[in-house]
Structure formats: C-alpha cells, structure tokens
C-alpha positions in Angstrom: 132.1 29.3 83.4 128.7 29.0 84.5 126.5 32.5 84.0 122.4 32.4 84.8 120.9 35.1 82.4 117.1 36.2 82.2 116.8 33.8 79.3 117.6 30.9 81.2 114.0 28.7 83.1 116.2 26.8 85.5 119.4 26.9 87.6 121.7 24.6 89.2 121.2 25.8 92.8 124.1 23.2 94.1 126.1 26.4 95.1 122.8 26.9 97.8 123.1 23.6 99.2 126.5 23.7 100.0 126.4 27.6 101.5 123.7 26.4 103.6 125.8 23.9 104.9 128.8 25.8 105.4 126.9 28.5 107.1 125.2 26.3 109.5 128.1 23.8 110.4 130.5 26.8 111.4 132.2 27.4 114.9 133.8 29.7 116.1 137.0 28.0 116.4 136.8 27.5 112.5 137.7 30.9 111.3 141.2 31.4 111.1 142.9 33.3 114.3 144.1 36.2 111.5 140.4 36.7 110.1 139.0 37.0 113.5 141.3 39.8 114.7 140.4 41.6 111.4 136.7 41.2 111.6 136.9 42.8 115.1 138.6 45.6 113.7 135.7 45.6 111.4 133.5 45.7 114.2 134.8 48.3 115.9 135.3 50.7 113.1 131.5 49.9 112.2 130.6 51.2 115.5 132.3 54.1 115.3 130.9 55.1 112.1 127.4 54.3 113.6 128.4 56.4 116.8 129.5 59.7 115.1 126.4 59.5 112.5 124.1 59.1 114.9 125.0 62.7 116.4 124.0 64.1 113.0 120.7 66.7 113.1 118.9 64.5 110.7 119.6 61.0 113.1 118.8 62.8 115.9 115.1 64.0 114.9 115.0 60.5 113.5 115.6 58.4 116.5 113.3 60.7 118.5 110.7 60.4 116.0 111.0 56.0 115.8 110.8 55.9 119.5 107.3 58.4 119.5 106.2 55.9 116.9 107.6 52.7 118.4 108.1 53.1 122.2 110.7 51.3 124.5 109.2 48.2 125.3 109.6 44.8 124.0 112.8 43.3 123.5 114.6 46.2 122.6 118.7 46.5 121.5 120.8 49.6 121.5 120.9 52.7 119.4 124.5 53.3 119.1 125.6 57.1 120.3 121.4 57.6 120.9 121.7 57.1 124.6 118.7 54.8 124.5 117.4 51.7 123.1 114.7 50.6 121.2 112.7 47.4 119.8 115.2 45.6 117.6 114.0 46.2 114.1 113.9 49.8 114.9 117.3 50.0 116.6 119.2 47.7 113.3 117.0 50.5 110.9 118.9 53.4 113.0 121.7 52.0 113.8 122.8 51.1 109.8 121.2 54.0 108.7 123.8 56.4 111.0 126.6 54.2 109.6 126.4 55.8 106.3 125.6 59.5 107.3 129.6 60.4 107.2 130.8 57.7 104.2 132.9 56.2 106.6 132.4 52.9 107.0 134.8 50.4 105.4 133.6 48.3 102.5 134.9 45.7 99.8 136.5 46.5 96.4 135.5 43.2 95.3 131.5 43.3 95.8 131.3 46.9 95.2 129.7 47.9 97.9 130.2 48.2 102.0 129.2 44.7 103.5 130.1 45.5 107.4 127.4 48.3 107.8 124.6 46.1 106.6 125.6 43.5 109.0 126.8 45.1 112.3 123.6 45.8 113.4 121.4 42.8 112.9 124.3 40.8 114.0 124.5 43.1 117.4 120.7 43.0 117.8 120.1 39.5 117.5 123.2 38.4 119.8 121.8 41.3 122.1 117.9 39.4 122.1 120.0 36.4 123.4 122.3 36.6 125.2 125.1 34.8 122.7 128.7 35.2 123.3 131.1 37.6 121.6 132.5 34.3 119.5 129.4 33.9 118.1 128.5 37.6 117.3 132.2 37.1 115.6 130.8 34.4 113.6 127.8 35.5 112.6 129.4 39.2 111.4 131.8 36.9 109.2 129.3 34.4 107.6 127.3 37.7 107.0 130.0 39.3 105.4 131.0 36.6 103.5 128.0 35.8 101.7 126.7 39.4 101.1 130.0 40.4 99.4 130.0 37.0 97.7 126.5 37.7 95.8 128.6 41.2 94.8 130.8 39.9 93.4 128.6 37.1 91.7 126.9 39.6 89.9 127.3 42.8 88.6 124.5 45.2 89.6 122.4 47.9 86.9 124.4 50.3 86.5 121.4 52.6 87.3 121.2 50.8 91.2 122.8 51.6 94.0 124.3 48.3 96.0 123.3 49.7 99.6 120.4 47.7 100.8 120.1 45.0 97.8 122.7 41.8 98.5 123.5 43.3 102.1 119.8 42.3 103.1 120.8 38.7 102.5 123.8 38.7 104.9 121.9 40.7 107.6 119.8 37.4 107.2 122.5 34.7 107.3 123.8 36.8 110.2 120.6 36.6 112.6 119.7 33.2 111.1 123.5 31.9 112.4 123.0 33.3 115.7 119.7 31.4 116.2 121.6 28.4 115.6 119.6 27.4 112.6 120.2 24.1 110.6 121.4 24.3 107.0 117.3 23.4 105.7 116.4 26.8 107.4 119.7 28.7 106.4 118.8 28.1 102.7 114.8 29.2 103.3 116.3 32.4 105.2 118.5 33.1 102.3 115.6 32.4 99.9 113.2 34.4 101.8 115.7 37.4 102.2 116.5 37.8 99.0 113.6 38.7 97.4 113.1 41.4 100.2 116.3 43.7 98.8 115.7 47.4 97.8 115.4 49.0 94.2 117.7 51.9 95.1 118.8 54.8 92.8 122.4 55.5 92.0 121.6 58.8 91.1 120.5 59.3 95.1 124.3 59.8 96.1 125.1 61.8 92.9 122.4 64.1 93.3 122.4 64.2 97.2 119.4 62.5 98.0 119.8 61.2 101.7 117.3 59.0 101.5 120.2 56.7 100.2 121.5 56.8 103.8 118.4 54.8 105.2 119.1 51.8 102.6 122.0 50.2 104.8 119.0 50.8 107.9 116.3 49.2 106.0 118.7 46.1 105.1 119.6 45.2 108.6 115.5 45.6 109.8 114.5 43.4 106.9 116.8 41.0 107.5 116.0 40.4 110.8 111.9 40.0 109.5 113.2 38.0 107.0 114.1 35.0 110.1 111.2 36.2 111.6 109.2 35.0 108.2 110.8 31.7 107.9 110.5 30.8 111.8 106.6 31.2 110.9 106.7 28.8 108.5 106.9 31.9 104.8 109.6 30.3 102.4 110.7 32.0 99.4 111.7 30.5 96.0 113.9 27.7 95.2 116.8 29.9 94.7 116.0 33.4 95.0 119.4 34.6 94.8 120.0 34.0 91.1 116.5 34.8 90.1 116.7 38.4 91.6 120.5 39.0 91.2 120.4 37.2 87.4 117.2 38.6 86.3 116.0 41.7 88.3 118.4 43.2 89.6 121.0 42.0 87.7 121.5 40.5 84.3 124.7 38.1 85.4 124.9 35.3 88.2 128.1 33.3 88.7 127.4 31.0 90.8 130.7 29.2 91.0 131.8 32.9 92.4 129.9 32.3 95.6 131.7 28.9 96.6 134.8 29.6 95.0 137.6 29.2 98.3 134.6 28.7 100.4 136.2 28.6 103.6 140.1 29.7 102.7 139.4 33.0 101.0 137.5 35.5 103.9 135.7 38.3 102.1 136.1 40.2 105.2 139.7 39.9 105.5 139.8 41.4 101.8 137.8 44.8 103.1 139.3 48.5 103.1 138.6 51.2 105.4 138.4 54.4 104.9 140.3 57.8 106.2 139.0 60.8 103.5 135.1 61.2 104.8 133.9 60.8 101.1 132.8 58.4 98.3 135.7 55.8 97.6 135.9 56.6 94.1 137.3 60.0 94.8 140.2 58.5 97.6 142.4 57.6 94.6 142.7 61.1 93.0 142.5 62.7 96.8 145.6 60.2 97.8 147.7 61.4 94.6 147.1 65.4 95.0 147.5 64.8 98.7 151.2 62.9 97.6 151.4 66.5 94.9 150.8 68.8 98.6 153.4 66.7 100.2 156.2 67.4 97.5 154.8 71.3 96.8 153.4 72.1 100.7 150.6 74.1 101.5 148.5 76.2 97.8 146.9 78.4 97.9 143.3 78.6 96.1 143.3 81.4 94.0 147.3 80.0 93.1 145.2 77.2 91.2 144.9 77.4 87.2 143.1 74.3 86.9 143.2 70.3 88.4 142.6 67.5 85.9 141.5 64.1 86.9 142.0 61.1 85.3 140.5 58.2 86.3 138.2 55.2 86.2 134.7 55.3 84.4 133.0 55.1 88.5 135.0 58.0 89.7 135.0 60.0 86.2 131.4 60.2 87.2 131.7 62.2 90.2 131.8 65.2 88.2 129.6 68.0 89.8 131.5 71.1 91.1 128.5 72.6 92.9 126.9 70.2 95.2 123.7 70.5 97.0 124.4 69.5 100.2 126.9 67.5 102.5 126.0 63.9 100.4 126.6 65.4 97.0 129.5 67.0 98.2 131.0 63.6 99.3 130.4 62.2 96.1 131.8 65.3 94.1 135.4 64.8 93.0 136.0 68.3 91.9 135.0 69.5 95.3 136.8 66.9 97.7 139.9 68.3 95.7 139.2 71.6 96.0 138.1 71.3 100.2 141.5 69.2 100.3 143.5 72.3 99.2 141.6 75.3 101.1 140.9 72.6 104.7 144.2 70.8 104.3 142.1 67.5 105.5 139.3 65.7 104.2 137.3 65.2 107.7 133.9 65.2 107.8 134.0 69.0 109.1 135.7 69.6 105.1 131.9 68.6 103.7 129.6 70.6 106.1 128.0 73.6 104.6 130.4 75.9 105.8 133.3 74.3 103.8 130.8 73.3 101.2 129.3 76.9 100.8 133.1 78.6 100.8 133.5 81.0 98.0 137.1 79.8 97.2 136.2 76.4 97.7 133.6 76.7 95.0 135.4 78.6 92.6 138.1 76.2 92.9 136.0 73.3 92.5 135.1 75.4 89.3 138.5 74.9 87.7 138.6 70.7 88.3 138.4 68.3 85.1 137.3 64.7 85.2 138.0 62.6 82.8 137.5 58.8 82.4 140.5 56.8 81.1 139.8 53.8 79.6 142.8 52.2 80.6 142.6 52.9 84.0 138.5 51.7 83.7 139.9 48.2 82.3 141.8 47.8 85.4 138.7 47.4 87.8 138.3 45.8 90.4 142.0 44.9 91.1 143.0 48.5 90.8 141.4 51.8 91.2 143.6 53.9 89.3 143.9 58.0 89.4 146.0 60.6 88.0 146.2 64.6 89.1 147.6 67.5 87.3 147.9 70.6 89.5 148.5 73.2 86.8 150.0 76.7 89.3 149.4 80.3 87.7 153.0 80.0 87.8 153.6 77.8 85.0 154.4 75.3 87.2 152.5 71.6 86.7 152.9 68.5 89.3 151.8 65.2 88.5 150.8 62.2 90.8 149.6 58.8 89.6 148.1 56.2 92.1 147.0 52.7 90.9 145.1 51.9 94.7 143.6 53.7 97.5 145.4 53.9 100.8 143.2 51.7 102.7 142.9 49.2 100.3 143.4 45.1 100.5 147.1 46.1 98.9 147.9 49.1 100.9 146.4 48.5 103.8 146.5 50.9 107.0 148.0 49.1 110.1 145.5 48.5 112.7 146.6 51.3 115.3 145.4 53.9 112.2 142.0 52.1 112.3 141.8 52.5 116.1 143.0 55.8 116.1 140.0 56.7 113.3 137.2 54.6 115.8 138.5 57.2 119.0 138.2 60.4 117.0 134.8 59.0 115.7 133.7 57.9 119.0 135.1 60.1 121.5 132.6 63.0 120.9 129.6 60.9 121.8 131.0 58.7 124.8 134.1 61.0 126.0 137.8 59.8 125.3 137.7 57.4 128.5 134.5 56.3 127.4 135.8 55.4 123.9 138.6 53.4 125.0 136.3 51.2 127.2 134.0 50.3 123.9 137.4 49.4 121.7 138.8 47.2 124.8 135.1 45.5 125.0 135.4 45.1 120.8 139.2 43.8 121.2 138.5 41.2 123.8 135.0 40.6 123.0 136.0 36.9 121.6 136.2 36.3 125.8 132.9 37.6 126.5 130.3 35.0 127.8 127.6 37.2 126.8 127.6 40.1 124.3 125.1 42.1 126.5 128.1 43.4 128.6 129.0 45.6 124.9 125.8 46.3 124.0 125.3 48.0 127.5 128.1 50.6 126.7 126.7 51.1 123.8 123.6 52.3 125.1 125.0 54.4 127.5 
C-alpha cells in the first residue's frame, strides 16, 4: 500500500493524472442509470435541507445583511427559501451555509463527512451562470461528490478538525470546473489550486455549539467557485496539492491508490446515507436502538427514568454533554437527543429548539444518561456504527437494544418515498405544499431539462 507521510519530499501524483482525465472525459450518459436516480434524490434532499435552514433567524439576518453588502446585480443565482437571488459566490456561501443549520443533510460513512452540501450549491450556481442542462448539473454533482468523498476517505483528518469546509472545497471545484467543460490539463490545476484553499476548522465548534461551524459548508462552495475563477486567470497551485495538504497539513496519511480505486464502478454518491433524527450522526445509532426499546415498552415517562447507559463508538462516546448551550450543542449531545426522544416522542428539529432544549425534565433526564466508548464497537468503524442502550425503569425493570448501523445507512437504507416525504415536510413551510411538489417533480425529471434555469427559477421564488 502506498501512504505519503510528512517525511516523505516527493509523491507519485499518477492518481492526479488519471482523475483529471476521468473528470474531464465524462458524459452524462456514462454514469450508470441507478447512480443518476440516486444522485437526484441527493439533490433534492440537499435542497430541502437548504430550504428549511434558510428560514432560521440567524440565515435570515444573514442573507439580508450579504445582499446590503453585495447587492443584486451581476450574474447572480438563487438563494434557496430567501425569495431572492444574489451574485453567485454570495448565493453558494448562503446557500451551503443553510444546509447545515438543522444537521440534516445526508452525508457519507466512508469519508466522514457530508459531501452533497458542499457541492449542491456551486454545482446549481455555475449551471445557473450558464445555462447547462439538468444532465450536466447531474454530472457535475456526481464527479463532485466523488472526488470530495474520495480525498476522505484517502486520508484520515486531525482528530482536532472538523471535515466541513476542508476536502468538500475540492469537489465544489471539480463541480464548477466540469460544468465549464474544462479539459483534463485545467481539471488537475483546478484541483491543485482548490486544494490549498480548504478551511482549518475546529471540531470542538459542534461540541461546544459554536455556529460558526455552520458557515464552513458556505465558505467551501464560494471558494470553490474562486478557485475556477483563479485558474481561468492563469493562478496554478502546486504539483499535487492534494497529498501535500491532506498528507502533511491537514492530515498525516494519503492513500492515494484510495482515490482511483473502482474509479468509475464504485459511486461515492450511491454509498451516501440520509438522515431522519435532526441531530449529529453519531448519536442516530443509540437514538435508533432506544427508539426500537420505546417500540417494545410504549410511551415513559421522564421522571419513570433511573438512568440510560450508552455504549458506543469512540466518535459518538464523545458526545457527552448533558447541558448544551444552544440548539448546535444540543444536536451533538447524545444524552440530550435521548432524553428529547423520550419527553417529544420525535427527534424533529422542533425537539432541539430552546423550548425543548431549556425543558426541566428534559434536562434532568439528560442528567441521568451515561456514555461510554466500547472499544469493540470503536474497531468496527467505518463499516459499522455500532450502539447499545440500557433503559434502567424505577421499577426494576431494564430493556436493552443493540444496533450495529444507522437507519439510513448504505446497509439499511430508507426507500426513496421516505426521502421524499422528508424533502416536503422540509420544504413545504417555505414554498407551500403545492409549491413543494412542483420543485421535487423539476428535481425528478430534471435529467430532461434543456436548461437548469427553469429549477433554479422555483427556487428563487
């Protein structure tokens, strides 16, 4: 196996030339009739995560404030659930940034991270600047994908970063890059260039409920759109950026047989999850087994609760504080998804507001959660995201459930319908029920649209 370390002065950048190829040579009518339908399903749940996130309070003084700053001239794109649209860096900034307000959006076991969201709105900006049909907006959201989640899973990121707005910057770049028809000389510069433009984010930001973290998705999409910009004006970046920053900087490891391993058979986008509990995907695992415990034992009662123990993977066993500080710690907090799961009944956004997150019973139950790391269940990553519960009743009674994946996941997939059903409760609040439906038939047949501006305009609206 071939691993680039700090230690190491050169690389064999071969894996470059032949992505650069393979990005640039691609048609439409290459990807497989089974990956397409799935990556338009990504699309539209992407969009509906964008939609409802942009009607939160913080999105909302955010958008007005970019378009004070910016104005609404130029070549300007939608802002997705703003009612409005804005110059195309700004709109992609926006646009991913609402996309991670609610921890919605799907993402990809195998990179560790959530590909789509730093993709989607590049990808709809660029096609929108030119016209290009929804095949190639198709394509471009794939290839995006593909290498993004490939330069995850090619390395394994400090355990101090966040992935949000580091590899995903490189496949908001291959996106706009393939929809400007670029040959594969310029795809390698614009994966070069872009890059070295990633984010040093802070892990602790999600723990600690710092929502800055939810502009990192935003910043990825604006910078790779500058980053075709750069190369179009004649910047280029190193010989092979890529394994210098995720080998060295970022990252102590590079594989780079990882990133053209199947090249071509194996779609990272076809291997994504999506999500149903509005929370960190750590926590879905030990949420799906006490929601399996609630199934057998029906409805508890708060104050009924001795005590919940976790047991789980070293990523999850992390998510350990009962008292959050706001609605982002609180979706990273196993002990209180748990506890809202109990008092709510649900795990919908609406179950991490302050009002659930400020509960006195939801608190003191929170209170009363363990979290433990099992090492066993740690050494089964990435396959596997393993959890069990134990709900211990004042009663005497205990329940135990054990899960070894989340529901969602590449193994226990939900069927499409569930995923369309998620997009119209997401959507429907900002463009009214009849108004949802005519976005997800536009995403559904968009492989038949001449010219992607006919979505974008919905989206505006």
């Amino acid at each position: 196996m071939n691993v680039i370390r700090a230690s190491q002065l050169t690389v064999d950048d071969a894996w470059l030339d032949r992505w650069s190829r393979f990005a640039a040579g691609l048609r439409f009518q290459d990807i497989p009739a089974s990956v397409a339908a799935h990556a338009r399903l990504v699309l539209l749940d992407t969009i509906g995560a964008i939609a409802a996130g942009a009607q939160e309070p913080e999105m909302v003084a955010l958008t007005c404030r970019m378009a004070d700053l910016h104005g609404t001239g130029g070549v300007t794109t939608a802002v997705i659930g703003g009612r409005t649209r804005l110059p195309l860096p700004v709109a992609a900034f926006l646009n991913g940034t609402a996309g991670t307000m609610l921890e919605l959006d799907e993402g990809n076991q195998y990179c560790r991270g959530h590909p789509a969201i730093h993709v989607v709105p590049a990808a709809l900006a660029a096609a929108d600047r030119r016209g290009a049909s929804g095949g190639d907006l198709i394509r471009a959201l794939v290839l995006g994908y593909e290498i993004g989640a490939r330069i995850g899973i090619a390395s394994t990121l400090r355990v101090t970063m966040h992935p949000h707005g580091t590899w995903g910057t490189v496949g908001a770049a291959v996106a706009v890059a393939s929809l400007a028809g670029v040959d594969a000389a310029t795809m390698r510069e614009t994966i070069n260039v872009a890059s070295t433009l990633g984010l040093a984010t802070s892990r602790r930001t999600m723990l600690q409920g710092g929502t800055v973290r939810n502009t990192y998705a935003g910043v990825a999409n604006e910078l790779g759109l500058t980053a075709v910009e750069l190369v179009g004006a004649g910047f280029v970046g190193e010989p092979d950026g890529v394994a210098t920053v995720f080998g060295t900087v970022s990252a102590d490891d590079f594989r780079p047989h990882e990133m053209t391993h199947e090249l071509g058979s194996r779609w990272e986008i076809a291997r994504n999850y999506f999500k149903r509990h509005a929370a960190c995907r750590y926590t879905h695992g030990a949420l799906d087994a006490l929601g399996a415990i609630l199934a057998e034992t029906g409805p508890v009662a708060p104050d009924d609760v001795a005590a919940l123990e976790v047991d789980t993977y070293v990523w999850a066993a992390q998510l350990d504080d009962p008292a959050p500080r706001n609605m982002l710690a609180a979706k990273f907090s196993l002990p209180f998804a748990l506890a809202t799961l109990i008092v709510n009944g649900n795990t919908a956004v609406a179950s991490f507001r302050d009002p659930a997150r400020l509960d006195a019973a939801t608190r003191a139950l929170a209170a009363r959660v363990t979290v433990r790391e099992d090492e066993a269940f740690t050494a089964a990553l990435p396959a596997l995201r393993p959890a069990r519960v134990t709900l211990a009743l004042r009663d005497g009674r205990r329940v135990q459930r054990e899960v070894t994946t989340n529901r969602g996941d590449t193994e226990a997939p939900y069927p499409p319908e569930e995923v369309v059903a998620k997009f119209t409760e997401l959507a429907a609040p900002t463009w009214g029920t009849d108004g949802a439906a005519v976005v997800r038939r536009a995403v559904e047949t968009i492989d038949t649209m001449r010219d992607v501006r006919a979505l974008t305009a919905l989206l505006a609206g």
